[in-house]
FIMARVO-731929 format. One record per residue (C-alpha): x, y negated, z; residue in three letters. Coordinates in steps of 0.2 Angstrom, whole numbers, plus 5000, padded with zeros to 4 digits. Example, Ala and Ser with C-alpha at 12.3 -4.5 7.8 and 13.67 -1.06 7.14 Angstrom:
SITE     X     Y     Z   aa
SITE  5062  5022  5039  ALA
SITE  5068  5005  5036  SER
END
This chain:
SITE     X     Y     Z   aa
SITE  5610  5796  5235  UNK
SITE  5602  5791  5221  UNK
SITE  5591  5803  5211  UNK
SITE  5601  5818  5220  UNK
SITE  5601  5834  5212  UNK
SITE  5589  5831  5199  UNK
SITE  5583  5845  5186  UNK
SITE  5585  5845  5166  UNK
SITE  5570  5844  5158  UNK
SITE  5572  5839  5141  UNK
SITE  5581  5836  5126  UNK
SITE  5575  5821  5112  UNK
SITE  5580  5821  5095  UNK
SITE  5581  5810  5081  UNK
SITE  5579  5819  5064  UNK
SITE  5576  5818  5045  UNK
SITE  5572  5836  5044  UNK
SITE  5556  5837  5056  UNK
SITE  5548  5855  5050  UNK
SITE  5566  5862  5049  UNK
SITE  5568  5858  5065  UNK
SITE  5554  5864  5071  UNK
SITE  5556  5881  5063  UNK
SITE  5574  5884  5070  UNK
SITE  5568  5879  5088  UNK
SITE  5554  5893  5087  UNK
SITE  5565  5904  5079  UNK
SITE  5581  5902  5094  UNK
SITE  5570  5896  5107  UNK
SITE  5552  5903  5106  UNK
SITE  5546  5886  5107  UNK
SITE  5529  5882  5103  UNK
SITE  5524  5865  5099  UNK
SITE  5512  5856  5110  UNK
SITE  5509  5840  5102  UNK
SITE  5511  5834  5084  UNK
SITE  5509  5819  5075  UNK
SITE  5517  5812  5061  UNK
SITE  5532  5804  5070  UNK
SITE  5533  5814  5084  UNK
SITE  5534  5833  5091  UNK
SITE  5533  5840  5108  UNK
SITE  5539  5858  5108  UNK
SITE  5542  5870  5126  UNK
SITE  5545  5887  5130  UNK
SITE  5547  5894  5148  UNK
SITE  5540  5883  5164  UNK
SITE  5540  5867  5155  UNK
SITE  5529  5854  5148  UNK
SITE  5541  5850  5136  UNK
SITE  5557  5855  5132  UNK
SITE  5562  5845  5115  UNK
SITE  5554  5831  5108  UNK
SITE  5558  5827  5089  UNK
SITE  5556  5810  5083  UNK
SITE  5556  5812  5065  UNK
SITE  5567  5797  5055  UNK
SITE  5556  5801  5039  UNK
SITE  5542  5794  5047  UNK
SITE  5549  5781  5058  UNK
SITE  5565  5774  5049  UNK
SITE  5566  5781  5030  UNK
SITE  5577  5768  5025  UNK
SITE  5589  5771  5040  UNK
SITE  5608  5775  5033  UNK
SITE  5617  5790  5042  UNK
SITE  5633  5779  5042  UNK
SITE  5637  5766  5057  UNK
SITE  5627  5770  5073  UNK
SITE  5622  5788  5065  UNK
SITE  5602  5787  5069  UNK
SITE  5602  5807  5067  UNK
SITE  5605  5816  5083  UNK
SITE  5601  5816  5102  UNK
SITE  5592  5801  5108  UNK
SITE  5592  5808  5127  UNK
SITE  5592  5819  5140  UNK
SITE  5577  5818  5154  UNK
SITE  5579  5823  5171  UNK
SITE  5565  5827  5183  UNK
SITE  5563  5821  5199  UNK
SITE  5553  5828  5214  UNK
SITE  5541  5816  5217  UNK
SITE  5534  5797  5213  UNK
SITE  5545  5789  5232  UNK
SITE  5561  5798  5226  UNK
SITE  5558  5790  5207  UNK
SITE  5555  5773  5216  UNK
SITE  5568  5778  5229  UNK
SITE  5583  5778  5217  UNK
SITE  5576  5764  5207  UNK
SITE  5579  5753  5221  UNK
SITE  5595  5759  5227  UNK
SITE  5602  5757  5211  UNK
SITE  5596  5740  5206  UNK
SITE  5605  5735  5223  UNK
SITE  5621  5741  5213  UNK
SITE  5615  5730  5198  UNK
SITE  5610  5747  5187  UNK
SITE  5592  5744  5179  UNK
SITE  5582  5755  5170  UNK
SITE  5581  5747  5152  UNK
SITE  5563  5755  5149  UNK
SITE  5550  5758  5162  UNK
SITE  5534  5766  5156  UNK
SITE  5521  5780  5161  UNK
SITE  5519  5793  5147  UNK
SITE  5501  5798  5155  UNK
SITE  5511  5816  5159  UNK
SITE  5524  5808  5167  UNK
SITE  5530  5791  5173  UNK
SITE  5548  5789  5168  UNK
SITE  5564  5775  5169  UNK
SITE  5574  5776  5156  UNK
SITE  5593  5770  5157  UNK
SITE  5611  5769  5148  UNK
SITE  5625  5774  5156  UNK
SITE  5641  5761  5151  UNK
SITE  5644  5771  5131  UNK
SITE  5624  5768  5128  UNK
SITE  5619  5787  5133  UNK
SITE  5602  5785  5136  UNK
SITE  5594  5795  5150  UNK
SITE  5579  5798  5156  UNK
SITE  5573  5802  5175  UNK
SITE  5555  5804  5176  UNK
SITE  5541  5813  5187  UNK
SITE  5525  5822  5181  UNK
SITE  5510  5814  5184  UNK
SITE  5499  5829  5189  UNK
SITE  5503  5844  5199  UNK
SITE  5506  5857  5188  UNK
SITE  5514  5860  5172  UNK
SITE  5495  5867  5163  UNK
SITE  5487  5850  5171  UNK
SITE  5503  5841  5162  UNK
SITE  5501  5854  5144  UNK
SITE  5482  5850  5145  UNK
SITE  5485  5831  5142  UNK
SITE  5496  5833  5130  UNK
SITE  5483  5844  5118  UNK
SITE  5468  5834  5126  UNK
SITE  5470  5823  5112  UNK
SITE  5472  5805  5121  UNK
SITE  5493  5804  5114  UNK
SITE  5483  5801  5094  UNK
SITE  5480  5783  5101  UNK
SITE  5494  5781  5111  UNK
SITE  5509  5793  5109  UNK
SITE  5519  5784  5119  UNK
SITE  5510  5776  5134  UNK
SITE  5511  5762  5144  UNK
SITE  5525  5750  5153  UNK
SITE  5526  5747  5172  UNK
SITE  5535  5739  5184  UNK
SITE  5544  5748  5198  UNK
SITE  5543  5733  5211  UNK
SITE  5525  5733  5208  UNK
SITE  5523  5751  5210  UNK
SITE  5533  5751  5224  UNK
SITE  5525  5738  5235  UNK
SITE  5509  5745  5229  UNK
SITE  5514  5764  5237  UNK
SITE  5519  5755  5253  UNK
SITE  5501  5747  5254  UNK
SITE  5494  5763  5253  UNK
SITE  5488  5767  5233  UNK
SITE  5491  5784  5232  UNK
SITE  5504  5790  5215  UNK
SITE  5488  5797  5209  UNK
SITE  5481  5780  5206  UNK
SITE  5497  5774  5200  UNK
SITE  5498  5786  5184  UNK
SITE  5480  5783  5181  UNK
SITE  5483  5773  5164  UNK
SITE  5472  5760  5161  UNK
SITE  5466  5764  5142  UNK
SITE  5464  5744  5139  UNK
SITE  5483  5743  5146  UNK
SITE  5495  5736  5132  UNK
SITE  5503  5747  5122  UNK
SITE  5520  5749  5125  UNK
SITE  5529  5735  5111  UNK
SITE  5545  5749  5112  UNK
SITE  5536  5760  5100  UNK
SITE  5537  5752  5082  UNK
SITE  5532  5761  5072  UNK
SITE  5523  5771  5082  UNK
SITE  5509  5762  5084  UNK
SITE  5507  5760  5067  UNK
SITE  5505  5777  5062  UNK
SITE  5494  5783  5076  UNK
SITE  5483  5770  5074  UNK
SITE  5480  5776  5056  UNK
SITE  5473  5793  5066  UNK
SITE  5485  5804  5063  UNK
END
């Protein structure tokens, strides 16, 4: 069955209100941030790597109205999944019922497909690319997310054909630092190349 039990791993917001958010988080969570820049957070508490991310619409989107589509709110829910063959697994059981992720991209702490169920929920399934949660903490605060927050697109048939000739998941989420930036981003590109 495809992507069969898996676990909740995080909640993505979109918000005008960034610091406040991140105050009331602390405060009701104990969540400390573990990666900042000026368009994004990464905040966790307990076992994860992250719990909430905060994508902050100041920043992004200042112009955006609240009206219409409403661009405040939740943006999605991630899921985690056991290991790189389940990911792929699911994948490719699911294309063969004509579902397709809408967005497939390694985030350098975890590779991730990214879907919308028939409303437009988004939802994320994703696997860490190392084998503990430090290993996946210790990348976000080595620094590497300044020049690219986001990380960088793959393709699933690729990845799959390349795990059935052998290349180990290890090499797969090894990102390539002359890889193309992901175009998904907008302005996110823009802000962390001015060095934020």
């Amino acid at each position: 069955m495809p992507f069969s039990t898996p676990a909740l791993a995080h909640v993505v917001y979109r918000t005008k209100r960034l610091p406040e958010m991140l105050d009331w988080y602390a405060a009701v969570f104990g969540a400390e941030i573990v990666y900042r820049n000026e368009a994004l957070a990464f905040v966790t508490y307990g076992d994860a790597h992250h719990r909430f991310a905060f994508a902050d619409l100041e920043t992004i989107a200042p112009h955006a109205s609240d009206g219409g589509h409403r661009p405040i709110g939740l943006d999605h829910v991630a899921y985690d999944v056991c290991d790189l063959n389940t990911l792929l697994g699911s994948y490719r059981d699911l294309k063969a019922k004509g579902i397709e992720p809408y967005w497939c991209v390694n985030h350098g702490m975890s590779a991730s497909l990214y879907y919308a169920d028939p409303d437009g929920n988004q939802m994320e399934f994703s696997v860490d690319c190392f084998d503990t949660v430090g290993e996946c903490v210790d990348y976000f605060k080595s620094g590497v997310l300044n020049s690219n927050p986001v990380g960088v697109e793959f393709d699933p048939d690729e990845w799959l054909i390349e795990l059935q000739l052998g290349v180990s998941a290890a090499e797969l989420f090894a990102i390539d630092p002359e890889a193309p930036i992901s175009p998904i981003r907008g302005k996110l590109e823009e802000i962390a190349g001015s060095g934020s």
